[in-house]
N, C-alpha and C positions, 0 to 999 in steps of 0.2 A: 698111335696113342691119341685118345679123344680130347678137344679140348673145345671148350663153350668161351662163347662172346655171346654178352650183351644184350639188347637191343639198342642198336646206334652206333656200336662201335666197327671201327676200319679193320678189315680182314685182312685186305691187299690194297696197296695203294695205286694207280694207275704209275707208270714208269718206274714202277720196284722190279730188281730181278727176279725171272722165273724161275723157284728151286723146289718147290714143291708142288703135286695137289693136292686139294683140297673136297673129299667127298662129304658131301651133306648129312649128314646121319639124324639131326632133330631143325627144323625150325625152315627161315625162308630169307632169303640172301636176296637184294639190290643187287645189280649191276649197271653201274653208274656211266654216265660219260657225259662231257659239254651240253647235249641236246637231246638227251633222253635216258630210260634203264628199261631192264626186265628183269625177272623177277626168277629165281633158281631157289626148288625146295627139295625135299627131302631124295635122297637117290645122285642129284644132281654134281657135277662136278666141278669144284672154280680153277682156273688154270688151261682150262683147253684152248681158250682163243688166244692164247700166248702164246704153245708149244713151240710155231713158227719164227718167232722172234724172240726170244731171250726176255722180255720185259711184257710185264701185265699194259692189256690197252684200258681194261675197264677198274673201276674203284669197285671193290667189292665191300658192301655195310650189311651188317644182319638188320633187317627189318623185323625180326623177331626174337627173342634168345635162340640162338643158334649154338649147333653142336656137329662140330666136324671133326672128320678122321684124315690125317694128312701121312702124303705118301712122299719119300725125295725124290726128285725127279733129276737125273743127268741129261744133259745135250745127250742123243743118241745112244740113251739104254731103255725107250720107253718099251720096245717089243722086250726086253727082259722081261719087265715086270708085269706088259701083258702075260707073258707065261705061265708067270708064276700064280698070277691071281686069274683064273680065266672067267670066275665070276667077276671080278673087278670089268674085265673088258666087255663083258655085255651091258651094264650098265655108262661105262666110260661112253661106248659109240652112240647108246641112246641120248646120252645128255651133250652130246657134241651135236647130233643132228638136230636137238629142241633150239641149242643156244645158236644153232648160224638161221635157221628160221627168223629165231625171234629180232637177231641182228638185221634179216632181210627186210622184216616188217620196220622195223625203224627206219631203212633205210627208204623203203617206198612213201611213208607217212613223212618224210622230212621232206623227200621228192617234191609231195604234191604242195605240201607249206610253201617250197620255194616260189612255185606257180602263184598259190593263191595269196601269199604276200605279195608279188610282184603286182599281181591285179588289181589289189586292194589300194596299194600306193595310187597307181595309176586313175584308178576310179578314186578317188580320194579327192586329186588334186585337181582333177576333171570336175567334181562338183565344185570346188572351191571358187576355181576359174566362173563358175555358173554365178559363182553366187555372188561375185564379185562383177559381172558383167548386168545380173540386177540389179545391183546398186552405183552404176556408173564408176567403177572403181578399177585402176587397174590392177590385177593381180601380180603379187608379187615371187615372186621366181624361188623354187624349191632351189636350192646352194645342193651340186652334185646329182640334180635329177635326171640331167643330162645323158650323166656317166650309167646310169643304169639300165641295166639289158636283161633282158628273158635270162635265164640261165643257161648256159652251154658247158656241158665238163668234158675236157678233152680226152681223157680217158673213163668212160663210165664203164658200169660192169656189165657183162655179156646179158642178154635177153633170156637167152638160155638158163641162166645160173637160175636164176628163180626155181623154170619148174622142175628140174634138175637135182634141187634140195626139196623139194616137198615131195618129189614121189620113193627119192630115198630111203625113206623109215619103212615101206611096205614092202619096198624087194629087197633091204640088205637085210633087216630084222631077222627075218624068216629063213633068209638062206643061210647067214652066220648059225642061227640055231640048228640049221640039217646040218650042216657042212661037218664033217667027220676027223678032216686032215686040220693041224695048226691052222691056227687063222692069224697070231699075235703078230707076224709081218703086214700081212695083209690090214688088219685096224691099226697098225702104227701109220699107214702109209693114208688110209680114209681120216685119223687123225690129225696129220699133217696136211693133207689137202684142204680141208675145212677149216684148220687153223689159219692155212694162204687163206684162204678166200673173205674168211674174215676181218683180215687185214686190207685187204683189197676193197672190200664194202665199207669198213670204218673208214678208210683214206677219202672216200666220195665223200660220207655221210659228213666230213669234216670241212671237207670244200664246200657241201651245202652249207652247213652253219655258221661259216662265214661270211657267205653271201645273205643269207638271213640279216644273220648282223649289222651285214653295212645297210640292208633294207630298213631294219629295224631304227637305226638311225637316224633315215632320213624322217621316221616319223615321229621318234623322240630321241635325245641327247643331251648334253650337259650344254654345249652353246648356245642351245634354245633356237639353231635356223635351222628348224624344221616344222612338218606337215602341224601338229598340234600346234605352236607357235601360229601358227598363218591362220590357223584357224578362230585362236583367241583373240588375236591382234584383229581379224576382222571383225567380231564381235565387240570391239572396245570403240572399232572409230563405227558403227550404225548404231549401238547404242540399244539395251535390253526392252525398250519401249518401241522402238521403230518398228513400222506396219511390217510385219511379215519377217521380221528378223527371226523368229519362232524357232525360221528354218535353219537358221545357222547352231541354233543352242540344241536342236534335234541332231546336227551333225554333229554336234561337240558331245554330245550323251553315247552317242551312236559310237563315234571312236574311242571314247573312254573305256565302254564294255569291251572293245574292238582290241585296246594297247594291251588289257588289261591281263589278257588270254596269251599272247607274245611271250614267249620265255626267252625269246634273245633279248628281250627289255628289259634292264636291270629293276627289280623292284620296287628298291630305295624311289630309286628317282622318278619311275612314275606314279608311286604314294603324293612325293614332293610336288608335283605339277599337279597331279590330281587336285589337292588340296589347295594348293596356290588358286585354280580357276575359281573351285568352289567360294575362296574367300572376296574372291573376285564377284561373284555374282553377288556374295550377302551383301557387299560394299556399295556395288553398284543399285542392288534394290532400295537398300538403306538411304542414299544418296541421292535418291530419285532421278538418276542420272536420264539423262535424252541419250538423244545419236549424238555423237561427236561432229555431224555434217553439219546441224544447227551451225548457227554464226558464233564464231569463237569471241572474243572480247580483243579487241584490236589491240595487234603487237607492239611494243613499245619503240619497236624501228621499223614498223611497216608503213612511214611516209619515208625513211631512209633507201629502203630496197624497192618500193614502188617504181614501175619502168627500168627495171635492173639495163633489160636486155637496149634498150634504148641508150640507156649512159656508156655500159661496155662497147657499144657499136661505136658509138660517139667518139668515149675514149679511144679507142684503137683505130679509127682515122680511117677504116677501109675502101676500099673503090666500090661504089654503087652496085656493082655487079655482086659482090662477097655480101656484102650486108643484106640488101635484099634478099639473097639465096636463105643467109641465113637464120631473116623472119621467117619466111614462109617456111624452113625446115623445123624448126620450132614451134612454131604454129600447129602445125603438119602433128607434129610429136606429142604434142598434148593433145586432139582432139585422140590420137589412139587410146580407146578403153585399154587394151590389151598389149601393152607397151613391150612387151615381150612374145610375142606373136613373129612364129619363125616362118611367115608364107613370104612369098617372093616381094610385096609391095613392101611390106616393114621392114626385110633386110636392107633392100635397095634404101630406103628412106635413112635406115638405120646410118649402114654404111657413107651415102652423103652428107647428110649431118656426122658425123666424126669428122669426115675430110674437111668441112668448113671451119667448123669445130676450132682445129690444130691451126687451120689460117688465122682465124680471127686473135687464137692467143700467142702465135707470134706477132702479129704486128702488136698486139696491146703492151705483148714484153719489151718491144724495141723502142716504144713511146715511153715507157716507166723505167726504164733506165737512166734518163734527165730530168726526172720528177720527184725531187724528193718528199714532196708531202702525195703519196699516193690515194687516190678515195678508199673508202672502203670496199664499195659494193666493188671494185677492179683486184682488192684483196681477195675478197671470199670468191673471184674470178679463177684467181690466180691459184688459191690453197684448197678449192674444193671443186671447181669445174662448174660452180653455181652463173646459172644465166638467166633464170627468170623467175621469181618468187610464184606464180600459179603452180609453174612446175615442181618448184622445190615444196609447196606446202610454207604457207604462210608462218607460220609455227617453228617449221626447220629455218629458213630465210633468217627469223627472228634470233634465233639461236647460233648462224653462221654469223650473222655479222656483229654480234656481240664475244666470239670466242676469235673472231677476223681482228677487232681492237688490241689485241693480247696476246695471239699466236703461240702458244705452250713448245715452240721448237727450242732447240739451243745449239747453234752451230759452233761454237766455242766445246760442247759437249758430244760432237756428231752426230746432231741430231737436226735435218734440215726440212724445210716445207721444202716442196719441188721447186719453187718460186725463186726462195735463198740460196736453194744450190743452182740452179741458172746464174744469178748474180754474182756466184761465187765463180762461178768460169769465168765469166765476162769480165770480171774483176783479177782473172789471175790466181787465183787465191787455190783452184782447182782445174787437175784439167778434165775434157769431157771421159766419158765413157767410153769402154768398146761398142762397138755395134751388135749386130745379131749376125753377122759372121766370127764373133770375136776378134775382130781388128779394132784396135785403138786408133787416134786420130792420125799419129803421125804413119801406123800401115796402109790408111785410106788416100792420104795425102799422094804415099810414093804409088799406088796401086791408080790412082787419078794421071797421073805423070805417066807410068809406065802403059797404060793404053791412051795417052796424046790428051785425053781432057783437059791437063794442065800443063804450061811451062814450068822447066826447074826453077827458072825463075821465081813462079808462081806458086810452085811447094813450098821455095824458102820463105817466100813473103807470109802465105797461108800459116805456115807451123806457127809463128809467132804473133797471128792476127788471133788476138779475144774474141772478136765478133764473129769472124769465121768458125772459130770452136764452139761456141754458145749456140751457132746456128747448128753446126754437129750435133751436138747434142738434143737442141729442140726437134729434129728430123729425125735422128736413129733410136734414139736411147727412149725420148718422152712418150710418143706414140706407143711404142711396142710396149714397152712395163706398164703403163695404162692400164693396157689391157689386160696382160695379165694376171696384174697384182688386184685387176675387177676379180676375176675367177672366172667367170660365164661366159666364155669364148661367143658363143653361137649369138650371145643378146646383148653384148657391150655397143654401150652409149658413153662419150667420157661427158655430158651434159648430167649434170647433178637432177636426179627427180625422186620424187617421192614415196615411187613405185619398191626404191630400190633400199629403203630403210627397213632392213629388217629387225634392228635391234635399236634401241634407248641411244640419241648420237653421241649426249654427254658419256654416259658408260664406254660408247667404243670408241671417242678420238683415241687415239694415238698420241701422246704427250711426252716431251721429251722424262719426266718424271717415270711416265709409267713402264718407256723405254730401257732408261737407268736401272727402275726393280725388276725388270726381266731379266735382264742382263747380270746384273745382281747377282739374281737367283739360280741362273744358270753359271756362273763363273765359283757359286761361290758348294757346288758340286761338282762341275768338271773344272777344276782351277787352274788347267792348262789351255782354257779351250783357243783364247788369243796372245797365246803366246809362240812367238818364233826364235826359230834357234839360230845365231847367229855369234860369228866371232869377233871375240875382242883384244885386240895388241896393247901393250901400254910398255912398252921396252921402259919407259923413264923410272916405273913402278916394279919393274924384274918381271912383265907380264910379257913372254914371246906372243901365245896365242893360247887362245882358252873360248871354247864354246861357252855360250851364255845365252838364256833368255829373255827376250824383251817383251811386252805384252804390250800390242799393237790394236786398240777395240776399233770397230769398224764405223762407217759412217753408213748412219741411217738415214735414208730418204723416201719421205711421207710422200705418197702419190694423190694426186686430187681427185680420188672414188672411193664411192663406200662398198668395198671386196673383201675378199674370203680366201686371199693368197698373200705370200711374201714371195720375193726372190733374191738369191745370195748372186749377184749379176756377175763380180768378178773380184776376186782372192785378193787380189794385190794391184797398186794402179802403177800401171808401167811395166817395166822389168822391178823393181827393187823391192826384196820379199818383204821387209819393214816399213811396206804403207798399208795405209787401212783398206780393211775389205770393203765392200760397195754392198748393202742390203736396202732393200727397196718394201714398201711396205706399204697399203693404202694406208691414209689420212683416216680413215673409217674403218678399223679392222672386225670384220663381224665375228672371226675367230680367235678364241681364244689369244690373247695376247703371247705370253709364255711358251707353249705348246708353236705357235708359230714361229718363235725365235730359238726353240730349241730345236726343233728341224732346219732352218738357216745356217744353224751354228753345225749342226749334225753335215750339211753340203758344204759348208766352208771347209771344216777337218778335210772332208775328203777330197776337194778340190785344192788343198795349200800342201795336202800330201802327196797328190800328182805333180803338184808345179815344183814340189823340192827331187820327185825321183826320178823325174822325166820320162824317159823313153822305158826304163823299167820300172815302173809304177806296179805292175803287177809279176813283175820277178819274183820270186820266192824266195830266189837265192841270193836276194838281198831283203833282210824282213823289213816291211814295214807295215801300217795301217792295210792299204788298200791291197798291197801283196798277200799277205793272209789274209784279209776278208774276201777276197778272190777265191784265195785258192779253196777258202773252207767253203763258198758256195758252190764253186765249180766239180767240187766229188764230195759232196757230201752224202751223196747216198752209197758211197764206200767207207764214209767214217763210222766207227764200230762205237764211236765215243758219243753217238747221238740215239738215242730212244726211234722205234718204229713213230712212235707221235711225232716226236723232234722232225724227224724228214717229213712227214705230213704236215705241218706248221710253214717250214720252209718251201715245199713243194708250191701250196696252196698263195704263201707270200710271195713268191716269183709270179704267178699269175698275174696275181694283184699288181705288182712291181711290172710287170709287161717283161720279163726277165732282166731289167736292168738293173744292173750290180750297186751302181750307185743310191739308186732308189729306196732298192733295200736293207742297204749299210743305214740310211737316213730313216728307215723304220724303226732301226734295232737302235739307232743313236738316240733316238724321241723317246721311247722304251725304257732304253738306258736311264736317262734323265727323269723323268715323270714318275719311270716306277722303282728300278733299281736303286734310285739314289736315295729314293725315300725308304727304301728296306722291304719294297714288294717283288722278291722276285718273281721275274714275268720270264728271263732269256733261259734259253737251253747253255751246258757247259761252255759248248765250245766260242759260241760268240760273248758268252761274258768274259771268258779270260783273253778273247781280243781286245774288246772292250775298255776291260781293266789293264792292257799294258798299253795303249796308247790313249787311251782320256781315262786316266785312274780318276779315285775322287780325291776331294781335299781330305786332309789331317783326320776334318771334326768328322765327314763321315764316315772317314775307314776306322777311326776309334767306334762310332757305332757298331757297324758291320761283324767288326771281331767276334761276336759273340753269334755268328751263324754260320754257323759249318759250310754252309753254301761258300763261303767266300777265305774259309782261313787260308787253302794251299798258295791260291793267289795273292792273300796278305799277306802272309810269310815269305813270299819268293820278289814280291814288292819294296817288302822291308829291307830285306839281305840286299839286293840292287841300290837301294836307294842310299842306303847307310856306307855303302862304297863309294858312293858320289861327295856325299856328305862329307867323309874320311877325306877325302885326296883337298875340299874345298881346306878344311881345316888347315892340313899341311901348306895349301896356297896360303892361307890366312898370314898361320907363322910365318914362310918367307918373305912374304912383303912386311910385315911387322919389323924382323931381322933386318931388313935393307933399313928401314926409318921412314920407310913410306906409309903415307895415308890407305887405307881401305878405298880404293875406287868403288863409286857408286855401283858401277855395272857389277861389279864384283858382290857387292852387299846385297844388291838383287837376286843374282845368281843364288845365295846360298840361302835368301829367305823363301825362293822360289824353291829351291830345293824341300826345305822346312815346311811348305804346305800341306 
């Protein structure tokens, strides 16, 4: 029976079950996917590149009023219906061998994109680097260009396959037309093979477009550290009138025509930047703006910070030998144009400036431990790693030591400069970190003992010595998260510079405030996310024992670099599951704020879920989080419950993930939060209903959710759980009412935590 669509409208939707075809009989059909279509008209038939997998790969749209004739299709009756229709199967095999063609050309035409973006990056950042060495400047560091490589796909498709499908249509055409005996076995079996093989080519084609994407990011994105960014930003500090600048607004025309072509580039947002530059230039014409190198109008506390590096030396009292080392490494650091320049002189310089680096701010700590009125410029020492206003940019200098007066932490709130949680060891008040073996103080103590370094004597005295643990922690914990909570392994300097501001500093401190609304915002969609379960006795109240949660929020600690990472360092301090976790975070986060506490919080779940199951963390046969997120990654290409796309999505994020489990629990938790919770689904089945049984959402957004079918079976089987919890608290309610006992608080927790 015939039936017409539209022009515009969805035929088939990509991951709908395959139950029929669909032969073309008027008009001309889209075949859609992430990263390109082609184009099926009259004769043509939609449904073929499924046959082999149960589920459409492509979105089929008529691009014109379309009129098709649809056939039912069974799992393993198609040679019936070969049979029955033998005109049908001459035309079925011709429009099976056009559509794996046209699929192969997609897949070559993305091939070579991957190359020629990859190049484009590269030459990109190469002129940039140029143009910033013409104007004595040093370049500042693409965030993840590190990470970027040629392309390599570990399973690519045969060499063969290509000419193998083009010569197809001239010798099977012709011989199907002589051939005398049945053929309908024989083209069920050519229909099947073509349908594998096109799933085998989309699987690439999918891996490349992801790699596109992350390419494409590097040259635009929402956090603005990227190639376009470096580009504007170098255009703002030389200024639209500077000799020769020309060349920099010829590279910025040049990439705009450039982003503008990129279909992994979301539209919206290069419209948005587009238009932002261009306002940028009417402003700056309007304004008659210079180069920004011109002499600025003197900072209002640059007789405050002048000679920084002189007073820090001063203050911290060091032996002639350290100090001097560490003018001349300084010195040494600023004359580099190219401050990130990874050849052998710069690392070495690099790396010895760090090591002095960490000397000079321990001794400066051990001096400002009996000083209670501290200076400033040893604050902004202390809270941002600033040593010498040249370096820092007279501007930023001015800005640190006016936001150094005021310090936006709040350790009552756990929220610390690096600085205040030092103090707080030394004070008691905290103990150190583990190290990067994951030993805590007192494992390092007995492991000092047990190879003869120290007397028991000596362990006892050490455990309870402040100084000695403050010194732990300045040597283990401070160096190593430095670096990096920087991000850029290969170029880290903890020496605060100029080079290294890729964003507005006021917009990206890190403030206990802005801490608080992330936090916030992410607790008040996963509303379990800090809480532990623990039990509670009260015999006095008729309470034997009774599970209950406490919401335990972590302590945050600002590290003194402006970086593009967080680290969730360790779940709990000690053995005892009811301390707060340890999240570590630059002082300067150039990334998104949010988005990086929701992946923290995403490594916390799954690190607090290991430490409660121990040695069976990923047992099955006890469920929890990481148990089924295990086992759904570990066979998931035998679960029937995931779409052929669904396993290509997974496939391709194991990659990406380097196959670690945890990695990518921590992609689908980010997911979760940013997109699921706002009512964008983004997850496949099986990992939302992970998902949703161990970080459901709150009350307000499972009332949203109700009304999308994507999520009722999981609501309803949420609700039914939850409302037995609920039930049993009730009856606790009554019996402690009965006895003439008070509601214990723990208790009134429990059951409002339930209520969320």
């Amino acid at each position: 029976m015939a039936k017409e669509f539209a022009s515009g409208s969805v035929i088939c939707q990509s991951g709908q079950p395959f139950q029929s075809l669909h032969m073309i009989v008027k008009g001309t059909v889209r075949a859609v996917y992430s990263d390109g279509e082609f184009f099926l008209d009259k004769g043509d038939v939609i449904g073929l590149c499924a046959l082999y997998h149960d589920s459409h790969i492509f979105t089929y749209i008529a691009a014109s009023d379309v009129t098709i004739a649809s056939f039912p299709y069974q799992k393993g009756k198609l040679s019936e219906l070969l049979a029955k229709k033998p005109d049908f199967a001459q035309l079925i095999v011709k429009s099976g061998l056009k559509q794996v063609k046209n699929v192969i050309e997609l897949y070559e035409l993305s091939k070579y994109d991957c190359g020629s973006l990859y190049q484009y990056l590269l030459d990109s950042y190469k002129e940039y680097s140029s143009l910033c060495e013409r104007y004595a400047l040093s370049p500042r560091l693409l965030p993840d260009l590190e990470n970027i490589a040629p392309l390599t796909l570990e399973e690519d498709i045969p060499e063969w396959l290509t000419n193998f499908y083009e010569s197809m249509p001239g010798i099977l055409i012709p011989a199907l037309s002589a051939c005398k005996a049945p053929t309908h076995h024989f083209i069920n079996g050519v229909l099947m093979e073509t349908s594998q093989s096109i799933g085998s080519i989309m699987t690439v084609c999918r891996i490349m477009y992801d790699y596109k994407t992350d390419i494409s990011k590097l040259l635009m994105n929402e956090n603005r550290l990227d190639l376009f960014d470096l580009y504007t930003s170098l255009y703002v500090r030389i200024g639209h009138d500077k000799d020769d600048s020309t060349a920099i607004g010829a590279a910025l025309s040049r990439m705009m025509i450039h982003l503008e072509s990129i279909g992994s580039i979301d539209r919206s947002l290069y419209e948005a930047r587009a238009n932002e530059y261009k306002q940028l230039l009417t402003d700056m014409e309007a304004n008659g703006s210079g180069s920004s190198a011109e002499k600025p109008e003197p900072a209002k506390n640059a007789i405050s910070v002048s000679g920084s590096l002189n007073t820090i030396l001063s203050y911290a009292n060091c032996s002639p030998e350290i100090a001097t080392a560490f003018r001349k490494q300084i010195d040494d650091y600023k004359r580099q144009i190219d401050k990130n320049a990874t050849d052998d002189a710069n690392r070495k310089l690099r790396l010895s400036l760090t090591k002095t680096f960490y000397q000079v701010y321990n001794e400066a700590f051990k001096v400002s431990l009996n000083d209670p009125n501290l200076p400033t410029v040893l604050k902004i020492f202390f809270y941002f790693g600033y040593v010498d206003e040249e370096l820092a940019g007279k501007e930023n200098a001015d800005y640190l030591y006016t936001v150094a007066e005021h310090f936006p932490s709040s350790p009552e709130n756990h929220v610390y400069s690096v600085y205040e949680w030092l103090k707080a060891i030394y004070e008691g008040k905290k103990e150190p970190s583990r190290n990067e073996f994951d030993a805590d103080y007192i494992a390092y103590l007995h492991e000092l003992k047990t190879t003869g370094k120290i007397t028991a004597a000596q362990e006892k005295e050490m455990a309870t010595d402040n100084s000695e643990k403050v010194l732990f922690e300045l040597n283990n914990m401070f160096p190593l998260v430095n670096k990096i909570t920087f991000g850029r392994l290969t170029t880290f300097c903890p020496v605060f510079s100029e080079h290294n501001v890729l964003k507005d500093l006021e917009k990206s401190l890190v403030t206990a405030e802005k801490t608080k609304a992330a936090f916030d915002e992410i607790r008040a969609l996963d509303f379990g996310a800090y809480y532990r379960e623990t039990i509670y006795s009260n015999p006095e109240s008729g309470i034997a024992k009774e599970n209950v949660n406490v919401e335990i929020l972590p302590d945050v600690i600002l590290m003194p670099n402006i970086g593009i990472r967080g680290v969730m360092w360790q779940e709990i301090e000690g053995k005892r599951r009811t301390t707060p976790a340890r999240i570590m975070t630059s002082v300067f986060q150039m990334e998104d704020l949010m988005s990086t506490f929701a992946r923290l919080t995403g490594e916390f779940r799954w690190e607090m879920c290991k430490r409660v199951q121990g040695a069976r963390w990923n047992d099955l046969s006890e469920p929890s989080l990481t148990s089924e997120y295990f086992d759904y990654i570990q066979f998931y290409k035998k679960n029937n419950l995931l779409t052929p796309e669904a396993k290509d999505k997974i496939k391709s994020a194991m990659q990406k993930a380097k196959n670690n489990y945890k990695e990518m629990f921590v992609r689908d938790y980010v997911t979760w939060i940013l997109f699921e919770g706002t009512g964008s689904p983004r997850m496949n089945k099986v990992a939302r209903n992970i998902l949703f049984t161990y970080c459901p959402f709150s009350k307000a957004v499972r009332d949203k959710l109700k009304a999308n079918p994507l999520y009722k079976e999981i609501l309803d089987r949420y609700d039914i759980k939850n409302a037995q919890k609920i039930h049993h608290m009730d009856n606790l309610y009554q019996k402690i009412r009965k006895g003439g006992y008070e509601i214990p608080d723990e208790i009134a927790v429990q059951r409002r935590f339930l209520e969320s």
